[in-house]
C-alpha positions in Angstrom: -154.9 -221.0 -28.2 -151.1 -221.9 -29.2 -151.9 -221.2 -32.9 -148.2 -222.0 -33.5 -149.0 -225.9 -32.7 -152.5 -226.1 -34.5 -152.2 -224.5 -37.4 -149.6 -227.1 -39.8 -150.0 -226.1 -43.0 -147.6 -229.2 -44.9 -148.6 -229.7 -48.0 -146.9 -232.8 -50.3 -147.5 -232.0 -54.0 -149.0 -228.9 -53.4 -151.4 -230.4 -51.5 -152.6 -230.6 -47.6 -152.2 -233.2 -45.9 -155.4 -234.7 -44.8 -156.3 -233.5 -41.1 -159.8 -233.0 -38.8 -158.2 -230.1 -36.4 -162.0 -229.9 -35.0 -162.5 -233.6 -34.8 -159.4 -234.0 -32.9 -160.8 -231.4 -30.4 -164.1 -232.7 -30.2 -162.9 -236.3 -29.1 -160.4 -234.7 -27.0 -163.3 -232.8 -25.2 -165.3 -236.1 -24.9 -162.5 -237.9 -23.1 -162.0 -234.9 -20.8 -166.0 -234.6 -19.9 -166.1 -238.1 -19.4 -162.8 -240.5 -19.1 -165.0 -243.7 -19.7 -165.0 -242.5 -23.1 -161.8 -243.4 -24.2 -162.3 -246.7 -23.1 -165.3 -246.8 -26.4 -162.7 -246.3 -28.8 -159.4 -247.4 -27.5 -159.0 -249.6 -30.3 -159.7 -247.1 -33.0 -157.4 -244.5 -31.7 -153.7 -244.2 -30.5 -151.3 -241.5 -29.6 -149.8 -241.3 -33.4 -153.3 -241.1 -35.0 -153.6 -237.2 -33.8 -151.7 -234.8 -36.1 -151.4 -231.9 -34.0 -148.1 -231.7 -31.5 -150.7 -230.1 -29.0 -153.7 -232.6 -29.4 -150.9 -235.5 -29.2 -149.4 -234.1 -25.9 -153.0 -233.4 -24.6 -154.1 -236.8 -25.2 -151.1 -238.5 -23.9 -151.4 -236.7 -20.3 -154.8 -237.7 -20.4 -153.8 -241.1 -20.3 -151.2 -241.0 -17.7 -153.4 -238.8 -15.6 -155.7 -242.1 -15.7 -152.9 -244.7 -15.3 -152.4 -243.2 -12.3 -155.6 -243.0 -11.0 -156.8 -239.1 -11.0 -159.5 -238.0 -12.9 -158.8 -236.4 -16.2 -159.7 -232.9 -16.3 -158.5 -229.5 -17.6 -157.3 -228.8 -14.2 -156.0 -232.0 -13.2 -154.3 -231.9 -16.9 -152.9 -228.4 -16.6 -151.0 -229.9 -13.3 -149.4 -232.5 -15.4 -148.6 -230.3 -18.5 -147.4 -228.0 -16.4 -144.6 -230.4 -14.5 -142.8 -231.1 -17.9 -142.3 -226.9 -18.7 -145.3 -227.7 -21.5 -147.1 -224.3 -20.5 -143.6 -222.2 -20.4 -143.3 -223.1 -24.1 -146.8 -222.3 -25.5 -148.0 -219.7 -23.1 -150.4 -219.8 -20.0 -153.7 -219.6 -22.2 -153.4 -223.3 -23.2 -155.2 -223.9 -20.0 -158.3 -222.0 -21.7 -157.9 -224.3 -24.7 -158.3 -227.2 -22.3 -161.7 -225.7 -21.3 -162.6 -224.8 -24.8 -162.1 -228.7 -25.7 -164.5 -230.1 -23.0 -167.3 -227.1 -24.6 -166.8 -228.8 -28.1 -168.1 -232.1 -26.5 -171.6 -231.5 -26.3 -172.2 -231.1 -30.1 -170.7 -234.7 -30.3 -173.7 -237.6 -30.8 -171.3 -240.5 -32.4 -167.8 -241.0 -30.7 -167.2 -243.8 -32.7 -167.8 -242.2 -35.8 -165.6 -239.4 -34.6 -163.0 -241.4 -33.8 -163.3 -243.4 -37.2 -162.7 -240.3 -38.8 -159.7 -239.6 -37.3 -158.4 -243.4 -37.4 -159.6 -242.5 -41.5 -157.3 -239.5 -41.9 -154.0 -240.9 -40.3 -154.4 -244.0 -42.4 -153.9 -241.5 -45.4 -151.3 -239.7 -44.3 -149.5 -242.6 -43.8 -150.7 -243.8 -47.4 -149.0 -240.4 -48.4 -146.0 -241.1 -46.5 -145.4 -244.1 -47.8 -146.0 -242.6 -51.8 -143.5 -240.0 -51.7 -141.1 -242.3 -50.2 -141.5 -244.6 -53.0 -140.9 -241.5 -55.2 -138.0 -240.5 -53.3 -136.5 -244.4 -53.9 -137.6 -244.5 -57.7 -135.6 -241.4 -58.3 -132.7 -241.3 -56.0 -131.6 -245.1 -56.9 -130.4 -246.8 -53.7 -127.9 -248.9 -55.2 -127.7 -251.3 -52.4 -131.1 -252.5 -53.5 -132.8 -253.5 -56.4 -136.3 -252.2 -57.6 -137.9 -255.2 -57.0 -136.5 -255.3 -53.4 -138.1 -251.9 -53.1 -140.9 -252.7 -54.7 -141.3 -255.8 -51.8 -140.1 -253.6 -48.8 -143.5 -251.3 -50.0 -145.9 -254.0 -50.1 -145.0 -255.0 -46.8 -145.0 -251.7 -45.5 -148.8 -251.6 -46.9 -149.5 -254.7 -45.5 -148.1 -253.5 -41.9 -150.3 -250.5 -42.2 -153.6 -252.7 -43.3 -152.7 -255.0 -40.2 -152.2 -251.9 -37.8 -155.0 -250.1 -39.3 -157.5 -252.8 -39.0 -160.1 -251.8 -37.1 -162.3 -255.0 -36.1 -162.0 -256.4 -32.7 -159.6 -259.3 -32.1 -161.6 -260.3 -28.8 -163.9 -263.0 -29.0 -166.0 -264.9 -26.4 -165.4 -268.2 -25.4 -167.9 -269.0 -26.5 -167.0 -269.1 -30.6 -163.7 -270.8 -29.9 -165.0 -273.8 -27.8 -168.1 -274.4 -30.2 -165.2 -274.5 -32.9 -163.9 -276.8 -31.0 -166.4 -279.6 -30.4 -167.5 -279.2 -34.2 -163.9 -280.5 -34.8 -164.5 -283.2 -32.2 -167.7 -284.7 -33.0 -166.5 -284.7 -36.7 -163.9 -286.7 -36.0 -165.8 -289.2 -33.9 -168.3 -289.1 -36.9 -165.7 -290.5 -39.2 -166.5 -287.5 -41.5 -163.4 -286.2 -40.8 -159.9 -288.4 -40.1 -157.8 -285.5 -37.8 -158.2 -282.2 -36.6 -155.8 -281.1 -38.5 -154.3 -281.1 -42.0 -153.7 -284.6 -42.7 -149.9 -285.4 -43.6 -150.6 -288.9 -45.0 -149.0 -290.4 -42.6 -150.7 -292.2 -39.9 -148.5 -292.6 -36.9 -147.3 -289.0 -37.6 -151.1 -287.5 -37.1 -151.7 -289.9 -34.1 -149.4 -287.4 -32.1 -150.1 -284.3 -34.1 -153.7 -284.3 -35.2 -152.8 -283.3 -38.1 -150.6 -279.6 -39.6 -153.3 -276.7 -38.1 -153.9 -273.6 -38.7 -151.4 -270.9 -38.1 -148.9 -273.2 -36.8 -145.0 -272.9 -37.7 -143.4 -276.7 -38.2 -139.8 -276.8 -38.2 -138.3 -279.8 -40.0 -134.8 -280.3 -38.8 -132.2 -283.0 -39.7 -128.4 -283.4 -40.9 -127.6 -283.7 -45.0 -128.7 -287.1 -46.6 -131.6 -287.6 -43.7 -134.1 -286.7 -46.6 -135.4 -283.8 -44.6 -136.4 -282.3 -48.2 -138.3 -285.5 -49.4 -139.6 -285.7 -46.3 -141.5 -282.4 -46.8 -141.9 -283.0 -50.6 -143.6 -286.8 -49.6 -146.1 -284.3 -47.6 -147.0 -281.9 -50.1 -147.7 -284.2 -52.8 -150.0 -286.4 -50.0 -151.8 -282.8 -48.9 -152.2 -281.9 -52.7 -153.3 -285.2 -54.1 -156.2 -284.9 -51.5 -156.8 -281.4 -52.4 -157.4 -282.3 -56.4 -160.3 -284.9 -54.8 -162.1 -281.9 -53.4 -165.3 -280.7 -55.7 -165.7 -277.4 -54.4 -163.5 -274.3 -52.3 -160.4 -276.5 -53.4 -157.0 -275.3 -52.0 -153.8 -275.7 -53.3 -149.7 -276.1 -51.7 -147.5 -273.9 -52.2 -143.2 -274.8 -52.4 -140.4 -272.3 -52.3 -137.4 -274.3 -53.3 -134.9 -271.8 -52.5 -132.4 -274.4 -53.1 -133.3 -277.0 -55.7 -134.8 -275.8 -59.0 -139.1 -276.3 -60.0 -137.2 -279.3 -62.1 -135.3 -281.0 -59.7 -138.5 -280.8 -57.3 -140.7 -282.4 -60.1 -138.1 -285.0 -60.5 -138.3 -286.1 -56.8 -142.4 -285.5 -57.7 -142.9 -288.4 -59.8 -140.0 -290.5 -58.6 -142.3 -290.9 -55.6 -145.6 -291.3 -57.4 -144.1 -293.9 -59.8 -141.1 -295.9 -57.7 -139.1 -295.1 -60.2 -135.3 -294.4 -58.8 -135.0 -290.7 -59.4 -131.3 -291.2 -60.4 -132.6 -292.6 -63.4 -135.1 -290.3 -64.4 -132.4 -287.7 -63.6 -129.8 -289.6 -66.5 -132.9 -290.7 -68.7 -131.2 -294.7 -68.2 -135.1 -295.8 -68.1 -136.8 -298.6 -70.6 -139.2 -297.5 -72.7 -142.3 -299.3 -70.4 -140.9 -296.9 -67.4 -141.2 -293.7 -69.9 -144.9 -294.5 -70.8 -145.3 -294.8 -67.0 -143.1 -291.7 -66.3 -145.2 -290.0 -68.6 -148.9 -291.3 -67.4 -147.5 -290.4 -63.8 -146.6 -286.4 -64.7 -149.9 -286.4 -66.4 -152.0 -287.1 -62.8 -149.5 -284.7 -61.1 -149.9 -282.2 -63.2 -153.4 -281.7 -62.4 -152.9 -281.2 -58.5 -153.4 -278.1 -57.3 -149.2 -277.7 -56.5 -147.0 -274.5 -57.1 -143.4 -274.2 -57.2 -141.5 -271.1 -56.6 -137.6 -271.5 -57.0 -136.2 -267.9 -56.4 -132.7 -267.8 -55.0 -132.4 -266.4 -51.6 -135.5 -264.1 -51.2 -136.3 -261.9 -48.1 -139.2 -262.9 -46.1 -141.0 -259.5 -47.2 -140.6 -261.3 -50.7 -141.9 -264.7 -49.2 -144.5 -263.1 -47.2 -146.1 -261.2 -50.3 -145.7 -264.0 -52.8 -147.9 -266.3 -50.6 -150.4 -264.0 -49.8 -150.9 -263.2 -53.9 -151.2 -266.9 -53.8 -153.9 -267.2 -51.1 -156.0 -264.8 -53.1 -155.2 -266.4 -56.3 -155.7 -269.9 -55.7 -156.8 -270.3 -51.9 -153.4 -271.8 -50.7 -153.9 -274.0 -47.7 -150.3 -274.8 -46.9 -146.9 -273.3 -47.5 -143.6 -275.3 -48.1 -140.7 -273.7 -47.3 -136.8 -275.4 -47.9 -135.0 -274.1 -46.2 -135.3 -271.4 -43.4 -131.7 -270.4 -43.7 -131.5 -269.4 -47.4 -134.1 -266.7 -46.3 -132.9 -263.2 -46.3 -133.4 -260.6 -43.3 -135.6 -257.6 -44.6 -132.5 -255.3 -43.7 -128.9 -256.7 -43.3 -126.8 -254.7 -40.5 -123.1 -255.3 -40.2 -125.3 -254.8 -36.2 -126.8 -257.8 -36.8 -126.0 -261.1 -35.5 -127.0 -264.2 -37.7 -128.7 -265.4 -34.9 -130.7 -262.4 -35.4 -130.9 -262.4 -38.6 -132.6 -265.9 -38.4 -135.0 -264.4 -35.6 -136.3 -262.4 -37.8 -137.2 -264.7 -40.3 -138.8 -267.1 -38.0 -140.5 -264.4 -36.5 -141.8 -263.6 -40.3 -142.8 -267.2 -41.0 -144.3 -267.6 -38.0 -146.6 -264.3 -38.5 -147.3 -266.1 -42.0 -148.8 -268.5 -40.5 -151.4 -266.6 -38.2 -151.7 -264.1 -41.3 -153.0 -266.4 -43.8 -154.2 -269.0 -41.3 -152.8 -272.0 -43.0 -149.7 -274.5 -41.5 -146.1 -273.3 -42.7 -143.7 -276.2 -42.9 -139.9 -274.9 -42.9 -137.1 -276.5 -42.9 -134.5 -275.9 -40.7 -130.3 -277.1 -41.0 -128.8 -278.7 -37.9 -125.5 -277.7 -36.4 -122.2 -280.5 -36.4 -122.5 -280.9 -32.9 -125.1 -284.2 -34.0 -122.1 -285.5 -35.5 -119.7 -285.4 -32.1 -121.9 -287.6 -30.6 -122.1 -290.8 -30.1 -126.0 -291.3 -30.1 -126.5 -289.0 -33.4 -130.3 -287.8 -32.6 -130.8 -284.8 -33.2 -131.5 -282.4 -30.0 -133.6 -279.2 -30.0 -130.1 -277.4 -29.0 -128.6 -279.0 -32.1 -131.1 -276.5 -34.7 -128.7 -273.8 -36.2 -128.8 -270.7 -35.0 -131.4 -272.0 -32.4 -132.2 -269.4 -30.3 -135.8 -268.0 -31.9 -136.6 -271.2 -34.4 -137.3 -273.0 -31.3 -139.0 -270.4 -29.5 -141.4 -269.7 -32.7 -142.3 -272.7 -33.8 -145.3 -274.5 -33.1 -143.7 -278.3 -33.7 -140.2 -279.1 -34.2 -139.6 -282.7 -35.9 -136.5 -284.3 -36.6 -135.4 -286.9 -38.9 -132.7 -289.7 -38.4 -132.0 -292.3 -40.3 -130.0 -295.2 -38.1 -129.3 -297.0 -41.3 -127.4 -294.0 -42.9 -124.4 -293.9 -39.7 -124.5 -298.0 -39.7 -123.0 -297.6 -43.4 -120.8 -294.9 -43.1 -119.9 -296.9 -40.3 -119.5 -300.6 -42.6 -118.1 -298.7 -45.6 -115.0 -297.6 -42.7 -114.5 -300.6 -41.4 -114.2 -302.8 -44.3 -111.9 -300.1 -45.9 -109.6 -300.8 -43.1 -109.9 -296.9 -42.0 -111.6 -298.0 -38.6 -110.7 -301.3 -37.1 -114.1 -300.9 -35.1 -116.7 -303.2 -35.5 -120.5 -302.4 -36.2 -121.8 -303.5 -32.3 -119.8 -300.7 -31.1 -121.9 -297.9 -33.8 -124.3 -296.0 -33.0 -128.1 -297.7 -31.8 -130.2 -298.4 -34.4 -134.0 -297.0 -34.6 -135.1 -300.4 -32.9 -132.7 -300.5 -30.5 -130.9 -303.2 -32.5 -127.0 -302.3 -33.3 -127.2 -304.6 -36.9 -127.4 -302.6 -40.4 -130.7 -305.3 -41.7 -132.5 -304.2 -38.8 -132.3 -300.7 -39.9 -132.3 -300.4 -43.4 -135.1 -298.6 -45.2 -136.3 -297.1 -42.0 -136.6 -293.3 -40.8 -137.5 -291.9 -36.9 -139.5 -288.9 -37.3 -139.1 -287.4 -33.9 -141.3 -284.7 -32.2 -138.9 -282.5 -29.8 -141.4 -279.6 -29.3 -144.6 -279.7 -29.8 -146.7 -276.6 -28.5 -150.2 -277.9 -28.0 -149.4 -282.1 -27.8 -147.1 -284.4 -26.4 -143.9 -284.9 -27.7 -142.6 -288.6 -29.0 -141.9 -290.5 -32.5 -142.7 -292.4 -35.1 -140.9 -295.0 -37.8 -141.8 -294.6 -41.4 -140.5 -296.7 -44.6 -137.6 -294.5 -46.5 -136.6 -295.8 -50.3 -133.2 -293.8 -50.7 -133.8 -294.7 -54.6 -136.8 -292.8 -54.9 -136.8 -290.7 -51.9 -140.5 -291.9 -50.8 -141.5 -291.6 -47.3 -144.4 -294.1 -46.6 -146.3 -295.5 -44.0 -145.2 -298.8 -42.6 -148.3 -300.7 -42.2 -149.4 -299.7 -46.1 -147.2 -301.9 -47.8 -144.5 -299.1 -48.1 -146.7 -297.1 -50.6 -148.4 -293.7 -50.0 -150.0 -294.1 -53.7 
């Protein structure tokens, strides 16, 4: 009976690990007395979950004894174990264990059970696993990385083995996702409800979008000085403000400034809720009727549901479990993320490319996204090549290390100010470093080449966008403040 393969006595901490050899044998004998069997519990059980070498290599030539097309029995099994010098091994009486396991069958009522109990005991070996490597860590010292990386790299290790060990089923109907959808559709022909989506605040923007959903990535692209950053702050505080209206199940919005402190984000806070040129506020050169306004302002932002988290250069593990804490802590419904590349790669490989390395974090954010089921906003740097152009608007080929951002997100918007080149462009000129004129500059956002035309003015463009068509919209930009508003509102969001 190969006793040299079944009977593992490990024990961690003078323990044994947790292991059913007769519930392995007995689910092994259903699957050999009836093949259909394994298609009940395929998504409870996997190669990995069995602990014995033998009951692993069993159940693996069951399953390419099926795959390609032969009936799985002891005989039929015994031809492929014996092909791959299995048998010379362990000895010719493993064929009687392969009868044996087809007699254990019959005392089996619940397969599902059976295999839950399996599915119950590899979880906590993996638990285990994951313990003494934490004790290992603790006590060795890796000094390439901190306890609290370590302590991140083992909550996402529990998370990845919550996600993997989750045992409901993932496959719906249609019918649950289309009734979804028309309750989305006659709610917004009711009026009761403005988009599909997340509203941004910004009406020409959710015309094409519908609104931020659910699980999707959103890449915010643009050169330094667009005001991709106010841009995104401009949305938060619109998504927040009309979270504080909401009696019950309120949510909340969620900022990692990975570049700008929680101070300098307040700043641009109620510089935009109060018109009040954030340079000023920055310097304190305000009159004393601004302060009391100032002051009124931070008092009305202070109660929206917003939170700022300023950490330089986390991983996305760290990002990852930090929002999740937050979505059980205060129901996050949207995450805020500037930027994409101050993110750090779980693991950095002199192997690694930074394209790579940027894959992975889109990848991360974009599993974020379907995780907590709530819109991630990132930003996203673009490369010179805008600036080698004549026309300078941006292109999807122009996102920095490109490759996966573009692949992984869900919408990719862009932001170009005309009005920023035309004065770089008049500043030039009438310093008598370029002799040429403004009509021969770059096109402005209305297809007009003069400065006037331009100013205060911002092109949001949608390159990709996975489930809508693609096009653009103009919104009002003060430069003073750094408000983004809408155009037919009087320039005001507030």
């Amino acid at each position: 009976m190969c006793p040299s393969l079944i009977d593992q006595q490990e024990t961690i901490v003078n323990k044994l690990v947790p292991y059913d050899t007769e519930a392995e044998k007995a689910l092994l004998g259903l699957f050999l007395s009836d093949n259909r069997n394994i298609d009940k519990v395929n998504d409870i059980v996997a190669l990995e979950h069995f602990y014995t070498p033998i009951h692993q290599k069993v159940y693996s030539a069951i399953i390419k004894c099926i795959e390609r097309g032969y009936v799985a029995t002891p005989l039929t099994l015994k031809n492929f174990l014996v092909s791959d010098g299995f048998f010379e091994k362990n000895g010719d009486d493993c064929y009687k264990y392969l009868i044996e396991l087809v007699g254990n069958a019959d005392l089996v009522v619940d397969i599902k059970s059976l295999a839950r109990v399996i599915h119950e005991l590899y979880m906590r070996r993996q638990l285990i696993l994951i313990g003494k490597n934490i004790v290992e860590e603790a006590y060795n010292g890796n000094m390439s990385r901190s306890a609290h990386d370590t302590i991140e790299l083992v909550e996402q290790n529990l998370f990845n083995l919550t996600t993997y060990g989750a045992l409901e089923n993932t496959i719906v109907p249609l019918e649950r996702p289309l009734t979804a959808t028309l309750e989305h559709v006659d709610a917004i022909m009711r009026g009761t409800k403005k988009t599909s989506g997340l509203s941004t605040g910004f009406y020409e923007i959710d015309k094409l979008t519908g609104g931020l959903h659910n699980s999707d990535l959103i890449i915010i692209a643009a050169r330094p000085s667009m005001g991709k950053t106010s841009f995104a702050i401009n949305i938060a505080l619109n998504i927040a403000r009309e979270y504080s209206k909401e009696a019950a199940d309120k949510q909340a919005v969620l900022i990692f400034s990975l570049e700008m402190s929680s101070e300098q984000v307040a700043n641009r806070f109620v510089s935009i809720y109060t018109k009040i040129d954030s340079s000023k506020i920055r310097t304190g050169s305000i009159s004393q009727t601004d302060f009391v306004k100032l002051s009124n302002a931070s008092q009305e932002i202070s109660l929206f549901p917003l939170f700022i988290d300023d950490s330089a250069a986390p991983t996305i593990a760290s990002i990852r479990s930090r929002a999740r804490r937050m979505k059980r802590k205060h129901n996050i419904g949207i995450v805020v993320i500037d930027y994409l590349q101050l993110i750090r790669p779980v693991s950095t490989s002199s192997q690694k490319s930074r394209v790579q390395e940027i894959g992975e974090v889109s990848q991360g954010l974009k599993a974020l996204a379907k995780e907590l089921n709530i819109p991630v906003i990132a930003l996203s740097q673009l490369s010179r090549a805008v600036e080698t152009r004549e026309d300078k608007r941006p292109q999807l080929s122009d996102l920095r290390e490109s490759g996966n951002i573009e692949q992984d997100a869900d919408i990719v918007a862009f932001i170009y100010r005309a009005e920023y080149y035309l004065e770089r462009k008049r500043v030039k000129s009438s310093s008598g470093l370029e002799s040429a004129s403004l009509s021969e500059s770059i096109s402005s956002l209305s297809a007009s080449e003069d400065l006037e035309d331009a100013k205060n003015l911002a092109e949001i463009i949608l390159a990709k966008q996975r489930n809508g068509p693609i096009g653009s919209a103009v919104l009002y930009f003060d430069s003073k403040t750094t408000e983004f508003a809408n155009l037919t509102s009087q320039h005001s969001s507030f």
